[in-house]
C-alpha positions in Angstrom: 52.5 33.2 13.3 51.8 36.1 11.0 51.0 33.5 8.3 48.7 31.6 10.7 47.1 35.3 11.6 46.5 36.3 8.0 45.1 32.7 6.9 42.6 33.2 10.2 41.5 36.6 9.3 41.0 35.0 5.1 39.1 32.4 6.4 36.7 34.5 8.3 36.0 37.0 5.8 35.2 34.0 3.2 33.2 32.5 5.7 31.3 35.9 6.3 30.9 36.0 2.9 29.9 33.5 2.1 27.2 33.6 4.8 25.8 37.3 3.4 25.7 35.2 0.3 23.7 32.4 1.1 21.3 34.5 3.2 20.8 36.9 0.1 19.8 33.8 -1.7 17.7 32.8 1.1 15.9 36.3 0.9 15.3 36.4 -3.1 13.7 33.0 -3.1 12.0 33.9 -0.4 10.4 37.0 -2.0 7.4 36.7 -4.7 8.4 36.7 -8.3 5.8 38.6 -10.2 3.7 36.8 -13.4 5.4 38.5 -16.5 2.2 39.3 -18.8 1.8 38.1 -21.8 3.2 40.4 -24.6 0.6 41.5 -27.5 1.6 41.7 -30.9 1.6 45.6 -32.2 -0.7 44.8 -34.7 -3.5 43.2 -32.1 -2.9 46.1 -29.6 -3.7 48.5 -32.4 -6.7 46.7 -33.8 -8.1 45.6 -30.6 -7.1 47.7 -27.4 -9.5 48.3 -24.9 -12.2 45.9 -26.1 -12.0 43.9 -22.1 -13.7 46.9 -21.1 -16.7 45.2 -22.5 -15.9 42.3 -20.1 -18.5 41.3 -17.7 -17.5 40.1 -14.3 -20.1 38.5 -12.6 -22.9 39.8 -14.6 -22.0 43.5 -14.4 -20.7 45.6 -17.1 -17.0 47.7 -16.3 -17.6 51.2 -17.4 -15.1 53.9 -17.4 -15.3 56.7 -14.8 -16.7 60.1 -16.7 -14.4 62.9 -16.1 -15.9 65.5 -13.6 -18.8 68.0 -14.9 -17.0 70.9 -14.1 -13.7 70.0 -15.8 -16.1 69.2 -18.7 -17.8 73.1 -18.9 -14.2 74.7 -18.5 -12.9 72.5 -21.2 -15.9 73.3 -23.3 -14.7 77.0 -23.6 -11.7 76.1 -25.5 -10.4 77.0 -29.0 -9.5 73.2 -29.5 -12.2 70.7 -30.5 -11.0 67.8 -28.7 -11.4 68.0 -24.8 -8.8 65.8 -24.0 -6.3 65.7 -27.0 -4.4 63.0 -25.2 -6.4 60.6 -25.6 -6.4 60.4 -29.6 -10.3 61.1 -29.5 -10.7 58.1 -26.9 -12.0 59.1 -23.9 -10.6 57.0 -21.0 -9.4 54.9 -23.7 -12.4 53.4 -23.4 -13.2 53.8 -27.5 -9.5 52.6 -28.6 -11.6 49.8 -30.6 -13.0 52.7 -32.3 -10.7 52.7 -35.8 -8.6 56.1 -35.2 -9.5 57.9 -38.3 -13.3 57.9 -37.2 -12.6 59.9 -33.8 -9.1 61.6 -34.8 -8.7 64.3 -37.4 -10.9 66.8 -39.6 -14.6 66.0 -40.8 -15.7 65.1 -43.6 -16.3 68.2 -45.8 -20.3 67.5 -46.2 -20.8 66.8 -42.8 -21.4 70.1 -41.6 -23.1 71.4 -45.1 -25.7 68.5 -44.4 -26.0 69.4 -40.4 -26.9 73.0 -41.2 -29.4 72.1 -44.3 -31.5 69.7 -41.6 -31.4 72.7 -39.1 -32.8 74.9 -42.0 -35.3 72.7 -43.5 -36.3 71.5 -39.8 -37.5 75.3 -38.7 -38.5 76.6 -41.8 -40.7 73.4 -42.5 -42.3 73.8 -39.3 -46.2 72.9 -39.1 -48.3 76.0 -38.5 -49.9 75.2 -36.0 -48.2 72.7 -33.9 -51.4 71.0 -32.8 -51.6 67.8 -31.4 -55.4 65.6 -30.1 -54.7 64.5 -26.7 -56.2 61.1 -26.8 -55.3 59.0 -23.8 -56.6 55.2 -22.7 -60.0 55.4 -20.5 -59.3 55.4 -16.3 -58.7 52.1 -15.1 -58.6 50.7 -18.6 -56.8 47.8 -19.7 -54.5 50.0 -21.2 -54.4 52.2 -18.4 -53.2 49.4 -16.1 -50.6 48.3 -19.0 -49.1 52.3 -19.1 -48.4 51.7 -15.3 -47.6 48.6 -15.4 -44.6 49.5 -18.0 -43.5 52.9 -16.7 -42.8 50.6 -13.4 -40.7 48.5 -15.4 -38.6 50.8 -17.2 -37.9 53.1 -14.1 -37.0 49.8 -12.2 -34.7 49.2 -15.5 -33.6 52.6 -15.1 -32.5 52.6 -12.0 -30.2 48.8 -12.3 -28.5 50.2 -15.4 -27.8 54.0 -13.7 -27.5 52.1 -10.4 -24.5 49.6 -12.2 -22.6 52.2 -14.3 -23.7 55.8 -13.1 -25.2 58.5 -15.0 -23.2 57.9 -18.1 -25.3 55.9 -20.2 -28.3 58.7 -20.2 -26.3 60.6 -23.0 -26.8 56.9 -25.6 -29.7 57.4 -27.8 -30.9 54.1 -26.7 -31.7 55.2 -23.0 -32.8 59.1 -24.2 -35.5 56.9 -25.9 -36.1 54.7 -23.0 -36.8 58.1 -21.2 -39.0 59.8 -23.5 -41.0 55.9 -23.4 -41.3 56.1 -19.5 -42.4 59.5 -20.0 -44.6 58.9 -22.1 -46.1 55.6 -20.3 -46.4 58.1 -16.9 -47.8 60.8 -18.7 -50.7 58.9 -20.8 -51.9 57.2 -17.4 -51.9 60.3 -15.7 -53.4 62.3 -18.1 -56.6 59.4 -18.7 -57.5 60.6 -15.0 -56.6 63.7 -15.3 -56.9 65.3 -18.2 -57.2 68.9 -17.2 -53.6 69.3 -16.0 -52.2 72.2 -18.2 -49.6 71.5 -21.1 -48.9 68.1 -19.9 -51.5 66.3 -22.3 -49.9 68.1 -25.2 -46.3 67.3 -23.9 -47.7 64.0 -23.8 -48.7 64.1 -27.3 -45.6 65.4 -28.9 -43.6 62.6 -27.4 -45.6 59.9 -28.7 -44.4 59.4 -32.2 -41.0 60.3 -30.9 -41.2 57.1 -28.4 -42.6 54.8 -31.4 -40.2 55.6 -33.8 -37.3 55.8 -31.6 -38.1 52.2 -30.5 -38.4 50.7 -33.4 -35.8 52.0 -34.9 -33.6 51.2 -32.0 -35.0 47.3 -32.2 -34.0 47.5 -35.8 -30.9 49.2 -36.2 -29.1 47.5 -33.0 -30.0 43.8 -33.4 -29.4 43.7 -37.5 -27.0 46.5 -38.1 -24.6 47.9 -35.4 -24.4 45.0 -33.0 -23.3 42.4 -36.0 -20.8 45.7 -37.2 -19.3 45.5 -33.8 -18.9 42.1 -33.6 -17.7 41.3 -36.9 -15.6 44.6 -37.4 -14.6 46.0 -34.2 -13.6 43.1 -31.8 -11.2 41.0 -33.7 -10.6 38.3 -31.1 -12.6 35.4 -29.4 -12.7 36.6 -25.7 -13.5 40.1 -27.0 -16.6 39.0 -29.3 -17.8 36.6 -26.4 -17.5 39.6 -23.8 -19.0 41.5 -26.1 -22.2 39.5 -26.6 -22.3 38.9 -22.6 -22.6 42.3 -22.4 -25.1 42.6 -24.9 -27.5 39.3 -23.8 -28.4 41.1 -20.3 -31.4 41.5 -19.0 -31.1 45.2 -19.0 -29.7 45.4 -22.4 -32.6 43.3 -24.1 -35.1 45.6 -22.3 -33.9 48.6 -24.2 -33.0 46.9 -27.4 -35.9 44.2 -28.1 -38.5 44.6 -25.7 -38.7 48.6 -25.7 -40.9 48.1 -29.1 -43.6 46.4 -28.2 -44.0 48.4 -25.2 -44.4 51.8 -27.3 -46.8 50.1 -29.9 -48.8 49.1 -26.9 -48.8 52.8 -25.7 -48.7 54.8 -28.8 -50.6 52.5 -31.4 -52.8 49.7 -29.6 -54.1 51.9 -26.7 -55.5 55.0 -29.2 -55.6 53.4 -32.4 -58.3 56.1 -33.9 -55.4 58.5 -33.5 -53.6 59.1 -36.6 -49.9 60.8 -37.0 -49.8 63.9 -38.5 -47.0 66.3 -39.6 -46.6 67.6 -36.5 -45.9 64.0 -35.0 -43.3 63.3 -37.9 -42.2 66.9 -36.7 -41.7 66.5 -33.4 -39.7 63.3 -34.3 -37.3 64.9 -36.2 -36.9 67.6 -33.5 -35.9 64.6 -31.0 -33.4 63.5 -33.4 -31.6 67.1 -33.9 -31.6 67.7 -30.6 -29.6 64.8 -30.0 -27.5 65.1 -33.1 -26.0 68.6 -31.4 -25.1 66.5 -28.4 -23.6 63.7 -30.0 -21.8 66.0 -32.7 -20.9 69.0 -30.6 -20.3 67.8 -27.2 -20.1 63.9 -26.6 -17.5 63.9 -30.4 -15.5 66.8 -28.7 -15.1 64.5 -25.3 -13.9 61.5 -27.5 -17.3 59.4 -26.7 -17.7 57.8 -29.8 -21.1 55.4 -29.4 -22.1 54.9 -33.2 -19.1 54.5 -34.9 -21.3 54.1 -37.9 -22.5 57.9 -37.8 -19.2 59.1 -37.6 -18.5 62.5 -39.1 -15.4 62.1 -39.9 -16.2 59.1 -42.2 -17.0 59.9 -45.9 -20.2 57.5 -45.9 -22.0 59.8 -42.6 -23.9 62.2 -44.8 -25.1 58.6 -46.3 -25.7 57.5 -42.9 -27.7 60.4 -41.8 -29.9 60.3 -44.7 -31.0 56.3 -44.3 -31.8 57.1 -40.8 -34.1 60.1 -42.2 -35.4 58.1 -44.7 -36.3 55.5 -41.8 -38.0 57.7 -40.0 -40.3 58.7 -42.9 -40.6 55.1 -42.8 -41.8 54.4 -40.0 -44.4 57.3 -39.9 -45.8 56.2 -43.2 -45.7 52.0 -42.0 -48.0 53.0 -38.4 -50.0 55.3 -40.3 -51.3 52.9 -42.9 -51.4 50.2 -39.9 -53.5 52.1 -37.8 -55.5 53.4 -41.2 -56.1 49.9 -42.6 -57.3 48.5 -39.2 -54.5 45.8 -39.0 -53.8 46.1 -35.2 -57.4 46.1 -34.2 -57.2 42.5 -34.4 -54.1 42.3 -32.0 -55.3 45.1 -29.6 -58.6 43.0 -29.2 -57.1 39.8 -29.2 -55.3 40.8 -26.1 -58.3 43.0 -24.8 -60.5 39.7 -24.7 -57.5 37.8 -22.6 -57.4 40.6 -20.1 -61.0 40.7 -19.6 -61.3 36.5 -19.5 -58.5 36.7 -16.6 -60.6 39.5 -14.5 -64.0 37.0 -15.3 -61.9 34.0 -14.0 -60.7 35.8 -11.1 -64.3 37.1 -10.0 -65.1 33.4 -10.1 -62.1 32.2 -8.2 -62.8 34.9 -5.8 -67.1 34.3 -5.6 -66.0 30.5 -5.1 -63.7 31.3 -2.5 -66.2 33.4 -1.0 -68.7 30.6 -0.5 -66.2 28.2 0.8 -65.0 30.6 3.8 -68.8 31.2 4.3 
């Protein structure tokens, strides 16, 4: 009987094992196994980390989220250069694609030499007087309609790119040009009514040359010489290179990079071609392009934003850098000075007068004819 009781009590105990058993089978295959991602190599996470962020998802760019102002100032007051020194000079890791030595680490020993030289030779060289002729379309010119109907389309592009992605793309050069061009495209259609408003058809003035060359320099240096860098140099896989140029083919993105020039030779150039540039406009220019050199080097470099890996200080070729883009500049003064002196874009500025003024004939017509017929 004891025998009997014992095998009982053995056979229940398996059996209730065996039951918790099964049911904890039951129970794992029941629950959701998650997808194991797929391992990179070290050497393609180092030479190609964060480069999805340029992935577009439905035609929309992802962006990283700015760290708040405030953090910013009080992080501004410290003794370290680098904001965020956890991120390796990457802020948000959003610039990992950026090659480490050209946001990590100590500058290049010319790079500050060259930065105060400019500053010195920029104020010193300064054209006594700083006088500028305020010439501006005639009211309800064809010119006049063309300033308002562009400074309509860059605040509509405006507001979809700081609509998509925030306020963080106002500290790229490419959009603080954009801004001085819809400035200036406001400004010159205001000013042809009226022209008595005080200091704006100066201000107006000094930010014409600094529109024009921005844009073409923009046009230039973007399609033939940082967008190929970045594609060829930076983004070292397929689905990265292809992200990239999705990014880069939108609507947005080829207002600001192609179509940004002929809107400021339209404004600056075609609409007062009697104007020439003078010192003071190549001036001005260059007093643009400082100002935005302090940002870049002394605030968006601190935060890890590195948009121009090209013009990086740290790199031993930036002081060669710097001084093609100063040389371009010249450039470009000298290049609209002798097109506007040899009377080249006459040609184009009527040529395009002449269609305006066919469509307004046509349209009287059409409207006289339709006139007649509801008569």
């Amino acid at each position: 009987q004891v025998q009997m009781a014992t095998t009982r009590r053995s056979s229940k105990l398996a059996g209730a094992s065996g039951s918790t058993s099964t049911t904890k089978q039951r129970s794992r295959s029941k629950t959701p196994t998650k997808p194991k991602k797929p391992k990179m190599s070290k050497k393609q996470s180092r030479v190609d980390p964060g480069s999805e962020r340029f992935a577009t998802k439905g035609g929309n760019s992802t962006f990283f989220k700015p760290p708040p102002v405030k953090d910013i100032l009080k992080r501004l007051l410290r003794p370290s250069w680098l904001l965020y020194p956890e991120n390796k000079g990457s802020l948000g890791g959003f610039f990992d694609f950026v090659p480490i030595h050209l946001r990590y680490g100590h500058w290049f020993f010319l790079a500050p030499i060259f930065i105060v030289a400019f500053a010195f030779i920029l104020f010193s060289k300064r054209p006594e007087p700083l006088s500028f002729e305020p010439t501006f379309p005639e009211p309800f010119s064809f010119y006049f309609y063309l300033d308002v109907v562009f400074f309509i389309n860059n605040a509509y592009v405006l507001y979809l790119i700081l609509g998509k992605v925030g306020p963080a793309p106002l500290v790229t050069f490419t959009i603080w040009s954009w801004c001085i061009l819809t400035f200036r495209c406001l400004s010159s259609a205001v000013c042809s009514v009226y022209p008595s408003i005080p200091l704006l058809p100066n201000l107006s003035e000094f930010f014409r040359f600094p529109a024009l060359v921005a844009a073409t320099l923009t046009t230039i240096v973007w399609n033939f010489v940082l967008a190929p860098v970045m594609y060829f140099a930076f983004f070292k896989t397929q689905e990265s290179k292809r992200n990239f140029l999705l990014w880069n083919l939108q609507f947005h993105m080829q207002e600001i990079h192609t179509f940004n020039l002929p809107i400021a030779v339209t404004n600056a150039v075609l609409s007062t071609g009697s104007r020439m540039l003078t010192s003071s406009d190549l001036w001005s220019a260059f007093f643009v392009l400082f100002s935005y050199s302090l940002l870049y080097l002394l605030i968006l470099d601190r935060l890890g934003v590195h948009l121009y890996p090209v013009f990086s200080p740290r790199s031993k070729f930036s002081v060669i850098a710097w001084s093609v883009v100063f040389c371009l500049y010249g450039t470009t003064f000298l290049y609209w000075n002798a097109v506007m002196e040899g009377g080249r874009i006459e040609s184009l500025g009527g040529g395009a007068q002449t269609l305006f003024n066919t469509a307004i004939g046509m349209n009287g017509i059409v409207r006289d004819a339709v006139k007649e017929i509801l008569s």
